[in-house]
PQR file with spaces between the fields and no chain letter, atoms N, CA, C, O and H, PARSE charges and radii, in Angstrom:
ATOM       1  N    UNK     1       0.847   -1.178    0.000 -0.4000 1.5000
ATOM       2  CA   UNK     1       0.000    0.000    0.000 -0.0000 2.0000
ATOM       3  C    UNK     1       0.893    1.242    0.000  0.5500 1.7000
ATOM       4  O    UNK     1       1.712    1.475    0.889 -0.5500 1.4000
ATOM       5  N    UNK     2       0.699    1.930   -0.940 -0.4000 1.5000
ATOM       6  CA   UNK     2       1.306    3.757   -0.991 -0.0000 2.0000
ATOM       7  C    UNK     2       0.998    4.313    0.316  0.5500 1.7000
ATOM       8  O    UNK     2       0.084    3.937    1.049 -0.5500 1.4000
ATOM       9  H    UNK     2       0.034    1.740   -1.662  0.4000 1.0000
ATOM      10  N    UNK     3       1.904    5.313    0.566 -0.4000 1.5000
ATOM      11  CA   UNK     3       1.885    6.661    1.803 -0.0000 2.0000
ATOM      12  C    UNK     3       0.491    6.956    1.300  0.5500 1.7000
ATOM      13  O    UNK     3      -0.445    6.965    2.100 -0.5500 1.4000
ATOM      14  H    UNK     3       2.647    5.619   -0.030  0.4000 1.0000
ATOM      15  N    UNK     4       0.333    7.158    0.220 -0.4000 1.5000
ATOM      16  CA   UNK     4      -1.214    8.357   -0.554 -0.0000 2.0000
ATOM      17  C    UNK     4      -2.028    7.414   -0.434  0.5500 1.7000
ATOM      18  O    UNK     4      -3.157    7.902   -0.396 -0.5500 1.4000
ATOM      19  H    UNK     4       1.093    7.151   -0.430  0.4000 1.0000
ATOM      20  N    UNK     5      -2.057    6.335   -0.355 -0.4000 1.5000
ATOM      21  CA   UNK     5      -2.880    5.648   -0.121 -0.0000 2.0000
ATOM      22  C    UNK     5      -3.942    5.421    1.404  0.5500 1.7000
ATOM      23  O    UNK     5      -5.154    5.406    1.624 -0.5500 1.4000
ATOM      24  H    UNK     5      -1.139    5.939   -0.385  0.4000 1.0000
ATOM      25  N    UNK     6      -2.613    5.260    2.269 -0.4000 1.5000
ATOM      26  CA   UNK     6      -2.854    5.241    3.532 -0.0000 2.0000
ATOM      27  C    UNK     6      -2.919    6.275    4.156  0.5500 1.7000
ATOM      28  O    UNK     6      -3.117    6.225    5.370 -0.5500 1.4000
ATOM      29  H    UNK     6      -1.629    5.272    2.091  0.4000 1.0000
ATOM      30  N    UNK     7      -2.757    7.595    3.440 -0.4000 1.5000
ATOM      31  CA   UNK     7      -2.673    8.789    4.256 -0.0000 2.0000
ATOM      32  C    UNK     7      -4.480    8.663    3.724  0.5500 1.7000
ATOM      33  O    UNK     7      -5.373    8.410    4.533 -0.5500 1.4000
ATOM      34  H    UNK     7      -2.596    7.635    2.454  0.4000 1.0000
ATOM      35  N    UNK     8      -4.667    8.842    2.585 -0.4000 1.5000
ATOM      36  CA   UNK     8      -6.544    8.561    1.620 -0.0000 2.0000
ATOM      37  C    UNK     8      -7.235    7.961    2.792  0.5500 1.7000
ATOM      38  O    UNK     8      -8.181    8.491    3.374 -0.5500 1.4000
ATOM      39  H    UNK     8      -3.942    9.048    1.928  0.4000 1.0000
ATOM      40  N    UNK     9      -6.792    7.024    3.042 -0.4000 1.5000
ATOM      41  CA   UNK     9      -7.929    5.929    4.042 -0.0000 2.0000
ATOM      42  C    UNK     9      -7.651    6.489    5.337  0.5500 1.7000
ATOM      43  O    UNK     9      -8.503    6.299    6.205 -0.5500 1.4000
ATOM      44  H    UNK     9      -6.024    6.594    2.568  0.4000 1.0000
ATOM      45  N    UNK    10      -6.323    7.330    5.712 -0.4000 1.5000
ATOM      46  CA   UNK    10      -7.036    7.295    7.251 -0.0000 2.0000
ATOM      47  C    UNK    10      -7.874    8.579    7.317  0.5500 1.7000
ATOM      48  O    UNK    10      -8.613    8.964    8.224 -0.5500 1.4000
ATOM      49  H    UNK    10      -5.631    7.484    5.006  0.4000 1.0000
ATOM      50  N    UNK    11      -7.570    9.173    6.090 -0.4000 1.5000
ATOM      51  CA   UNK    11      -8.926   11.016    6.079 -0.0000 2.0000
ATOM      52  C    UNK    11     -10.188   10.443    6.199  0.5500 1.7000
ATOM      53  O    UNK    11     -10.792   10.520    7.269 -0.5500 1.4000
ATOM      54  H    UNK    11      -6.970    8.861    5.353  0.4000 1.0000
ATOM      55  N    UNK    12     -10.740    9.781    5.069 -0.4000 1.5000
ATOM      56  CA   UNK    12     -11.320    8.640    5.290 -0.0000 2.0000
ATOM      57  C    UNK    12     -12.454    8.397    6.478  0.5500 1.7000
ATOM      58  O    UNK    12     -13.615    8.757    6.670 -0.5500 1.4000
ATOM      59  H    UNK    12     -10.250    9.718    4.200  0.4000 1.0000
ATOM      60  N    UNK    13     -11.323    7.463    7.269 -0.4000 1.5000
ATOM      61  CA   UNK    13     -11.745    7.371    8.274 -0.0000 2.0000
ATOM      62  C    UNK    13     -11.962    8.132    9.325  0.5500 1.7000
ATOM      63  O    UNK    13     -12.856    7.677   10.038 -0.5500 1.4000
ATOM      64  H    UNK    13     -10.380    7.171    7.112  0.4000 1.0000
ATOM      65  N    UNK    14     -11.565    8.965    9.643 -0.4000 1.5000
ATOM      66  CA   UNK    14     -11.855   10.621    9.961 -0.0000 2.0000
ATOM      67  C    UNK    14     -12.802   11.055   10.225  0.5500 1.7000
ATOM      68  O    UNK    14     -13.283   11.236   11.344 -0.5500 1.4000
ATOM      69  H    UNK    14     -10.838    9.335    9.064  0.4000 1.0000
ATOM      70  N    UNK    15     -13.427   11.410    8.680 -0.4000 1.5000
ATOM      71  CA   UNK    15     -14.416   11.877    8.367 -0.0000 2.0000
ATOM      72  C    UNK    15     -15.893   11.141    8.828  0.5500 1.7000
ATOM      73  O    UNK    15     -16.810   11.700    9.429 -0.5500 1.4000
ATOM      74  H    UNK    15     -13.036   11.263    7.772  0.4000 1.0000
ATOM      75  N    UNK    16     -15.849    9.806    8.392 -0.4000 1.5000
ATOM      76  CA   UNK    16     -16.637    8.527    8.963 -0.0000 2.0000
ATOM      77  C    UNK    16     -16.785    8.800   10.509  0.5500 1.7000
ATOM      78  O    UNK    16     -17.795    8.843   11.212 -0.5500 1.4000
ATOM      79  H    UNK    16     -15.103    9.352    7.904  0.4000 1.0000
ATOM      80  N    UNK    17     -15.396    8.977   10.823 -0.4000 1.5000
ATOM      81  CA   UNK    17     -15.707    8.803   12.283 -0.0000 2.0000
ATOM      82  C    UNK    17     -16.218   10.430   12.810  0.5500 1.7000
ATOM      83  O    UNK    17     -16.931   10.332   13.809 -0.5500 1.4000
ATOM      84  H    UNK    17     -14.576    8.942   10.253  0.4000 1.0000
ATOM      85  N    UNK    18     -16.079   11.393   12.511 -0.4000 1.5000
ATOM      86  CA   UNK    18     -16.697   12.261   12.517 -0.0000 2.0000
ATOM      87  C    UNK    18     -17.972   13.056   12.245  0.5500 1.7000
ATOM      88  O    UNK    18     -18.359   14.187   12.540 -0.5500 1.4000
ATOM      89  H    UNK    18     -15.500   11.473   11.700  0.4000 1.0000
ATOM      90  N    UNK    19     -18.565   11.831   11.440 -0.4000 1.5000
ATOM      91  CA   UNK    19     -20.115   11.979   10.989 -0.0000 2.0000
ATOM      92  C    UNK    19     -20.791   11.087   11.886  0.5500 1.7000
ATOM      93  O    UNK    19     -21.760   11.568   12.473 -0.5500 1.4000
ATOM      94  H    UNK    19     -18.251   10.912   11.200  0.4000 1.0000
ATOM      95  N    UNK    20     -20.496    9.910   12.117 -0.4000 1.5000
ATOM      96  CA   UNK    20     -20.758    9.004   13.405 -0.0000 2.0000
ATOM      97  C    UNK    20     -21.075    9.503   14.770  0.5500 1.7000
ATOM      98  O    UNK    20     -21.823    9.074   15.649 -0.5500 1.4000
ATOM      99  H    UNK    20     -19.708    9.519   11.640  0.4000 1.0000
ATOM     100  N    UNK    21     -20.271   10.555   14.691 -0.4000 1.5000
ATOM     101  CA   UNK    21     -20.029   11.366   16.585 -0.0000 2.0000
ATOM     102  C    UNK    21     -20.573   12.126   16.334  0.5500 1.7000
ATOM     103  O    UNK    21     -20.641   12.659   17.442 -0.5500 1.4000
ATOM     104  H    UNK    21     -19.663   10.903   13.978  0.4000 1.0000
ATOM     105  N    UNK    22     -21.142   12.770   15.677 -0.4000 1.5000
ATOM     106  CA   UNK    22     -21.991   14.237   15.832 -0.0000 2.0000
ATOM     107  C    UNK    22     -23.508   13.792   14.955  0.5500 1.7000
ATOM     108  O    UNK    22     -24.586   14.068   15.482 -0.5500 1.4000
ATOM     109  H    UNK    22     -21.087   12.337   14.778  0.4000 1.0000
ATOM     110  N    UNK    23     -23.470   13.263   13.927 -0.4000 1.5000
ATOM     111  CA   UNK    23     -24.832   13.201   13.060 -0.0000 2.0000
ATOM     112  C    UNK    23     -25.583   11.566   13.426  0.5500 1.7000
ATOM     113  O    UNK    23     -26.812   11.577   13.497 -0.5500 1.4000
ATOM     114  H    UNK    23     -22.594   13.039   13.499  0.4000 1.0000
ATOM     115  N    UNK    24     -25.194   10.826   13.547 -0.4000 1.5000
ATOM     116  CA   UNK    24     -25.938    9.196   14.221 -0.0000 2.0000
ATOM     117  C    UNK    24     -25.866    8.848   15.292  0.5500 1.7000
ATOM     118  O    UNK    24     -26.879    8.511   15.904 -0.5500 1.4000
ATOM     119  H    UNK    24     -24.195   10.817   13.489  0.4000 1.0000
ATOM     120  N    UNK    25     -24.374    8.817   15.969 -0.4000 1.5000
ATOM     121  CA   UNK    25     -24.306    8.658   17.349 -0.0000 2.0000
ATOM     122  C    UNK    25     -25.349    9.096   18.512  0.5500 1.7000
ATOM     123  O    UNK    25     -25.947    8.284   19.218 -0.5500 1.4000
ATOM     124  H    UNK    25     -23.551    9.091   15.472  0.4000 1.0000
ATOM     125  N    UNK    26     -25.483   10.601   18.609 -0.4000 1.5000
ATOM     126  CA   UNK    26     -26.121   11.221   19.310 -0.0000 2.0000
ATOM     127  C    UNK    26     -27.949   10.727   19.242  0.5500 1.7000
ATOM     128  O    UNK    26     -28.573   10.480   20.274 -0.5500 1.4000
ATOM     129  H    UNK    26     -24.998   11.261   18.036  0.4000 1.0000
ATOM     130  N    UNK    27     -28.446   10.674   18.143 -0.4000 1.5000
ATOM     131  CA   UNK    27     -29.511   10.097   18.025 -0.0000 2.0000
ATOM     132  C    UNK    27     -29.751    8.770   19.023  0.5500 1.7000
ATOM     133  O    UNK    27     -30.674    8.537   19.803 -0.5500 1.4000
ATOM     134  H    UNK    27     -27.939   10.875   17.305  0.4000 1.0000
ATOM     135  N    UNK    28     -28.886    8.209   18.781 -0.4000 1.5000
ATOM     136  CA   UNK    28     -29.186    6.784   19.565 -0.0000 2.0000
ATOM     137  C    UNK    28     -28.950    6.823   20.991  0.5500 1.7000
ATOM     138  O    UNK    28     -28.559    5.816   21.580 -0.5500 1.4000
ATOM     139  H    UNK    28     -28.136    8.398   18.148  0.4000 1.0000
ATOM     140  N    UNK    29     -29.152    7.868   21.557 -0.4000 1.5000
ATOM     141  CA   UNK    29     -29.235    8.141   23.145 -0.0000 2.0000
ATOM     142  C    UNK    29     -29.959    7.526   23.640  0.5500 1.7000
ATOM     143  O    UNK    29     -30.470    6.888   22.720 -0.5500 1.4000
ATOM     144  H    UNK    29     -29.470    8.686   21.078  0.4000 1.0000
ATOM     145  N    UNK    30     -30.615    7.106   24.944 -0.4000 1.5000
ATOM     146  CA   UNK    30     -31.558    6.486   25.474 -0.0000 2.0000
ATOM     147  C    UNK    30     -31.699    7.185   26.599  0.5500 1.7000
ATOM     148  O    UNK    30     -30.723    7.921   26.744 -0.5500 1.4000
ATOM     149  H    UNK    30     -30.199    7.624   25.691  0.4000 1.0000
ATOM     150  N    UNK    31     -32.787    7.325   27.805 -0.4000 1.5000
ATOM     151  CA   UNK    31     -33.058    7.947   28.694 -0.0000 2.0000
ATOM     152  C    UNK    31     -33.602    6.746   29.568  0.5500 1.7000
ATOM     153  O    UNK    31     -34.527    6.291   28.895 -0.5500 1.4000
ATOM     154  H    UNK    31     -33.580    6.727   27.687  0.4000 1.0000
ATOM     155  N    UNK    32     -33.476    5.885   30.916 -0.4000 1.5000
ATOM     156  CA   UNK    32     -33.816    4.749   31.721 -0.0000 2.0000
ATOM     157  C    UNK    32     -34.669    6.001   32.993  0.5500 1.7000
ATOM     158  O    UNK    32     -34.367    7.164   33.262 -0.5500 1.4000
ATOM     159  H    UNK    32     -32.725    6.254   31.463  0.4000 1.0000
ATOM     160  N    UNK    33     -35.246    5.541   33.267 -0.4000 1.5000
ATOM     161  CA   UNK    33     -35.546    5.863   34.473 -0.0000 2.0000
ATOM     162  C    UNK    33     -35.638    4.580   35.520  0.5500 1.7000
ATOM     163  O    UNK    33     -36.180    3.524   35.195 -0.5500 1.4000
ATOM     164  H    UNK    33     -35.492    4.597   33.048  0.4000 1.0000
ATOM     165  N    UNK    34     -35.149    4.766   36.577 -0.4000 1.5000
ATOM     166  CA   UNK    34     -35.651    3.603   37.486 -0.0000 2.0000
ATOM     167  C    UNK    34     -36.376    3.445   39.054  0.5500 1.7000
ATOM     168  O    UNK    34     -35.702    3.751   40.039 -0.5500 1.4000
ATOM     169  H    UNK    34     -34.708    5.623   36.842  0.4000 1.0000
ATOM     170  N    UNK    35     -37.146    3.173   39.141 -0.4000 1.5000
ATOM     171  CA   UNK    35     -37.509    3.067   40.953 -0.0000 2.0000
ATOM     172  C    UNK    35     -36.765    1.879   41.717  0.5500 1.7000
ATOM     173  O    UNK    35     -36.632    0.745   41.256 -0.5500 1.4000
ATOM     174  H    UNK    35     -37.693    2.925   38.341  0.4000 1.0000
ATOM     175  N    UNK    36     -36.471    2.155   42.503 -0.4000 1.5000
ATOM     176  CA   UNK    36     -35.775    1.301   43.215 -0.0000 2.0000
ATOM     177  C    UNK    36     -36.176    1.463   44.738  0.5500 1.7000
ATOM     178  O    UNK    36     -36.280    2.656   45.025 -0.5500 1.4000
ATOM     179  H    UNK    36     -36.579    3.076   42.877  0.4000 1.0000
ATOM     180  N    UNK    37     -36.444    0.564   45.854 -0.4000 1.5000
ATOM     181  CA   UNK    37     -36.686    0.226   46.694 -0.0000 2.0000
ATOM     182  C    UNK    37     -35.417    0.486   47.728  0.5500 1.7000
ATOM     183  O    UNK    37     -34.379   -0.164   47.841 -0.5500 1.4000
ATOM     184  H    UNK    37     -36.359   -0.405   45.621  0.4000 1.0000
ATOM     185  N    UNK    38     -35.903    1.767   48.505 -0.4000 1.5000
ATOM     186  CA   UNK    38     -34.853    2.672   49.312 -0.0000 2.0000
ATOM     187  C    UNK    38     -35.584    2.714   50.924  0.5500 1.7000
ATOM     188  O    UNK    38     -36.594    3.400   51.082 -0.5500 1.4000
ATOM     189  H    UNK    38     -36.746    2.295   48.412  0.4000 1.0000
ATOM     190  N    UNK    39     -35.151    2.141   51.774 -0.4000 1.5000
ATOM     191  CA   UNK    39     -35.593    1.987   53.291 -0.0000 2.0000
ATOM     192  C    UNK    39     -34.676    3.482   53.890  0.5500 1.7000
ATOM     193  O    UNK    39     -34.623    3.503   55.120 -0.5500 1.4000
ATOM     194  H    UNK    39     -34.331    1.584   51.646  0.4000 1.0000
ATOM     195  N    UNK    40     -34.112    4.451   53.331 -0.4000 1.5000
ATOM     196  CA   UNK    40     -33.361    5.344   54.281 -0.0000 2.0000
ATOM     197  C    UNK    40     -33.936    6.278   53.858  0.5500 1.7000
ATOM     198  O    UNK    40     -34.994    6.202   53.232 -0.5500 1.4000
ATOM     199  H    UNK    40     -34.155    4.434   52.332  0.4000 1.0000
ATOM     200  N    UNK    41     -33.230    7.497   54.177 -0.4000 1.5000
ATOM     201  CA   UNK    41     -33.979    8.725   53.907 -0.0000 2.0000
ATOM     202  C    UNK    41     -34.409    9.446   52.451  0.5500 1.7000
ATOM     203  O    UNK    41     -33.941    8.895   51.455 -0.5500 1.4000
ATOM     204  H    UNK    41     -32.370    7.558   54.686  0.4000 1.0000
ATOM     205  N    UNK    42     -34.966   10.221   52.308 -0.4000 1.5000
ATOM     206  CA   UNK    42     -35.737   10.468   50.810 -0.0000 2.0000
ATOM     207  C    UNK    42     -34.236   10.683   50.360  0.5500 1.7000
ATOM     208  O    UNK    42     -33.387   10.987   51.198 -0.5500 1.4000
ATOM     209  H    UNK    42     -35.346   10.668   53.118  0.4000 1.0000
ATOM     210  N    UNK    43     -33.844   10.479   48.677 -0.4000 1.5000
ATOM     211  CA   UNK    43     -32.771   11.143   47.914 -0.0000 2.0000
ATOM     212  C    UNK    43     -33.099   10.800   47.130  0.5500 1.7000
ATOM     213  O    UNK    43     -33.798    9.796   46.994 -0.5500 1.4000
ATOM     214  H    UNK    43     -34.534   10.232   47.997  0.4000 1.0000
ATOM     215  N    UNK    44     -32.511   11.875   45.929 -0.4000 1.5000
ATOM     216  CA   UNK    44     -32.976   12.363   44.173 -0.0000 2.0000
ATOM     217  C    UNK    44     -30.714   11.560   43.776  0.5500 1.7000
ATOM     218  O    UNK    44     -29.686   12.020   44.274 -0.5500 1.4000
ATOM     219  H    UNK    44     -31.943   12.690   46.039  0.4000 1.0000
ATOM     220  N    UNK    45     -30.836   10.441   42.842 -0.4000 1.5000
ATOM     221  CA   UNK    45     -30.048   10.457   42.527 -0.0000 2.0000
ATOM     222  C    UNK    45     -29.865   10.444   40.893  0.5500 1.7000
ATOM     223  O    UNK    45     -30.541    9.618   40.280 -0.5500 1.4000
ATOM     224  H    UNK    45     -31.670   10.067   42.438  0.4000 1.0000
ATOM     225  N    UNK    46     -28.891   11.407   40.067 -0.4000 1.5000
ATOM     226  CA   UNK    46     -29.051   11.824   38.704 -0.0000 2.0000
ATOM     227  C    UNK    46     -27.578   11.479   38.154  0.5500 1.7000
ATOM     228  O    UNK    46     -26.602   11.920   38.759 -0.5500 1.4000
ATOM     229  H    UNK    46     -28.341   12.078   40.565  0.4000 1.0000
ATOM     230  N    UNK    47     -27.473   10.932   37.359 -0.4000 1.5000
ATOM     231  CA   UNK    47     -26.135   10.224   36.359 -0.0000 2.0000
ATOM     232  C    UNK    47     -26.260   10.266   34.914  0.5500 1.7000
ATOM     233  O    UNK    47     -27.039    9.385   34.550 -0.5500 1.4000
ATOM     234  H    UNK    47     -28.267   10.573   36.867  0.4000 1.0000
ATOM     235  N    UNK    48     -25.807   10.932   33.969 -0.4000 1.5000
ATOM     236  CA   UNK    48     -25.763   11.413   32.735 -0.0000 2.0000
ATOM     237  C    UNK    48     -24.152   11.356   32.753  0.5500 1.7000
ATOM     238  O    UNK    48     -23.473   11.629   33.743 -0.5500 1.4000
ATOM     239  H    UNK    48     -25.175   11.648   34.265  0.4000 1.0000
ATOM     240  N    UNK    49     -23.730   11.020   31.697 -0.4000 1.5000
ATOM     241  CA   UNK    49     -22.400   11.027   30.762 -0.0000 2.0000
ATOM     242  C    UNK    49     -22.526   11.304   29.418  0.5500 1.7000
ATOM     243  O    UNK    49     -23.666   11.448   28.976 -0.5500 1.4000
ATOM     244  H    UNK    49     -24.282   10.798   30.894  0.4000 1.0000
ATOM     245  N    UNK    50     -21.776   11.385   28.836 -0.4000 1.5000
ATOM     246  CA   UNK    50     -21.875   11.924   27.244 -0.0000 2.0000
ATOM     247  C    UNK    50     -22.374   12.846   26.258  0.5500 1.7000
ATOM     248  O    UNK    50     -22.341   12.739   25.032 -0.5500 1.4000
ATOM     249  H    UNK    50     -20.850   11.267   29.195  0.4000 1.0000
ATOM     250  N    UNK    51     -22.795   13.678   26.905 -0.4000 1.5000
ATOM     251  CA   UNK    51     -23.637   14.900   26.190 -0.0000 2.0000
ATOM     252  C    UNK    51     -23.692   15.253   24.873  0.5500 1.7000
ATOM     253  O    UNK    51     -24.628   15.426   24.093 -0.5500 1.4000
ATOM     254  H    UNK    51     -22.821   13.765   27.901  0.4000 1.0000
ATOM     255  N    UNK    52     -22.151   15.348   24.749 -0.4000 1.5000
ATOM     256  CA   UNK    52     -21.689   15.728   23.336 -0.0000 2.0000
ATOM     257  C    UNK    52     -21.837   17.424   23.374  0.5500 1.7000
ATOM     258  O    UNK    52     -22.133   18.109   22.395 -0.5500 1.4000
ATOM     259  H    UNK    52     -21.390   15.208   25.382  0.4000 1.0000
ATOM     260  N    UNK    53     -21.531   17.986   24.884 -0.4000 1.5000
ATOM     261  CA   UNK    53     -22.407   19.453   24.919 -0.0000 2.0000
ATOM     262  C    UNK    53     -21.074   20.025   23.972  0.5500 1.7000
ATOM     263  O    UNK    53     -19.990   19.451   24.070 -0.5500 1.4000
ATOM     264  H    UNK    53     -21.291   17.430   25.679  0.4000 1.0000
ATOM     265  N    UNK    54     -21.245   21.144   23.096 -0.4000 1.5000
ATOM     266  CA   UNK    54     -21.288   22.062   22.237 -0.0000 2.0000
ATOM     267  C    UNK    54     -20.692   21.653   20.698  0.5500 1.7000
ATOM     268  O    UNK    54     -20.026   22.478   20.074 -0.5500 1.4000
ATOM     269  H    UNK    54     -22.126   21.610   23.017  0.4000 1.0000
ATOM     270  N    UNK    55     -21.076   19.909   19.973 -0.4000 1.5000
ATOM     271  CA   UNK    55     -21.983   19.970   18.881 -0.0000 2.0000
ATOM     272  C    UNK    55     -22.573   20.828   18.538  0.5500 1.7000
ATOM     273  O    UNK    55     -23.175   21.642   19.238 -0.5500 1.4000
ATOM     274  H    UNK    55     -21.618   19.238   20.480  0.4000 1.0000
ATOM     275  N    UNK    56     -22.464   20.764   16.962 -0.4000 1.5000
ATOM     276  CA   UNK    56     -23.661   22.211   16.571 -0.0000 2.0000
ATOM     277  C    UNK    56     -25.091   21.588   16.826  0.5500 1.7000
ATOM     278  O    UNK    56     -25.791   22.599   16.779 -0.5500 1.4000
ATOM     279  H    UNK    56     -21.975   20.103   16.393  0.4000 1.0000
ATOM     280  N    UNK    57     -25.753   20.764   17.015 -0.4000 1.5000
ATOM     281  CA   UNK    57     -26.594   20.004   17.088 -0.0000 2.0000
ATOM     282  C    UNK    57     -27.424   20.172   18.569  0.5500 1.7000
ATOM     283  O    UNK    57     -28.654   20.121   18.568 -0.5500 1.4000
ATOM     284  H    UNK    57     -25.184   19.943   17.053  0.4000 1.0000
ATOM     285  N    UNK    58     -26.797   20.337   19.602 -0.4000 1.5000
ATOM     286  CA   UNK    58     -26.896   20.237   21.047 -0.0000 2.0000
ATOM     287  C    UNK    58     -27.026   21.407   21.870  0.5500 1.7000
ATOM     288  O    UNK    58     -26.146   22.106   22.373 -0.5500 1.4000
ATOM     289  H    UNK    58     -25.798   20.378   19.603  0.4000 1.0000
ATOM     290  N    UNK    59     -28.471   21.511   21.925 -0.4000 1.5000
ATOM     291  CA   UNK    59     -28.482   23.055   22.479 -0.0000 2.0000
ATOM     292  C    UNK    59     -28.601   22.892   23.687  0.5500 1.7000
ATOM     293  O    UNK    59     -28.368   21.810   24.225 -0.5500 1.4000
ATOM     294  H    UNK    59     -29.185   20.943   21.516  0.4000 1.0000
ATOM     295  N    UNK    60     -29.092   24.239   24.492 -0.4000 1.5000
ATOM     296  CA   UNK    60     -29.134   24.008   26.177 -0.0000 2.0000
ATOM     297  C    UNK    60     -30.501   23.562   26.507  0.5500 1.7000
ATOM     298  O    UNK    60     -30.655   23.187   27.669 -0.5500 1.4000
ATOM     299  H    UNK    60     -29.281   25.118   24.054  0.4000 1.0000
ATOM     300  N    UNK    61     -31.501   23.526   25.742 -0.4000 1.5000
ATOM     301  CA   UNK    61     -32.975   22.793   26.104 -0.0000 2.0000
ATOM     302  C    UNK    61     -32.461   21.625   25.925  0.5500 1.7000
ATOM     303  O    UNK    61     -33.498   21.054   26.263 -0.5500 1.4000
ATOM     304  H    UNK    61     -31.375   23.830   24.798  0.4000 1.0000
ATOM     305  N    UNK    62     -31.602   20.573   25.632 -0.4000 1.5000
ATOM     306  CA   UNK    62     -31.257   19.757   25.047 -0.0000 2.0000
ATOM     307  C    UNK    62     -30.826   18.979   26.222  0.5500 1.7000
ATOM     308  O    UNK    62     -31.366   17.969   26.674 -0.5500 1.4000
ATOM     309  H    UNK    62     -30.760   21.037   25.357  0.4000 1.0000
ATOM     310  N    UNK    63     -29.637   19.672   26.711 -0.4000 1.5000
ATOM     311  CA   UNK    63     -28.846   19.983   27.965 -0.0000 2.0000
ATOM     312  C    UNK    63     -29.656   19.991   29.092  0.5500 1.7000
ATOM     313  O    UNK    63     -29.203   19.256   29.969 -0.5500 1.4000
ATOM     314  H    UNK    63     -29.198   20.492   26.344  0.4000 1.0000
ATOM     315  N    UNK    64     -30.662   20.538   29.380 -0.4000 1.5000
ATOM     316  CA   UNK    64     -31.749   20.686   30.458 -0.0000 2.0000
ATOM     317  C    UNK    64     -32.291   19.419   30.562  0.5500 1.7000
ATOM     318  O    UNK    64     -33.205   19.202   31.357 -0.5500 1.4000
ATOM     319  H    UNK    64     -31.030   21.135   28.667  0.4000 1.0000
């Protein structure tokens, strides 16, 4: 395989992987909620990772 070759495929892949992370990825989010059976005192517990916050895609209603 050529340098131009392999330099071709890894832009390439790049790009792929850069349409993946901002235009499909994000779509396939999911939201769980769960109840769970708590004998101690009342608590609100909240866990989110991955936002993707400031995508052009990802606003702050989004965020909220």
């Amino acid at each position: 395989m050529s340098f131009r070759r392999l330099l071709v495929s890894l832009f390439v892949l790049a790009i792929v992987g850069a349409i993946w992370g901002v235009v499909i990825e994000p779509g396939l989010l999911v939201q769980n909620e769960q109840d769970l059976v708590w004998r101690g005192p009342k608590i609100k517990v909240a866990f989110f990772s991955d936002l993707h916050a400031g995508a052009p895609h990802i606003t702050k209603k989004y965020i909220k």
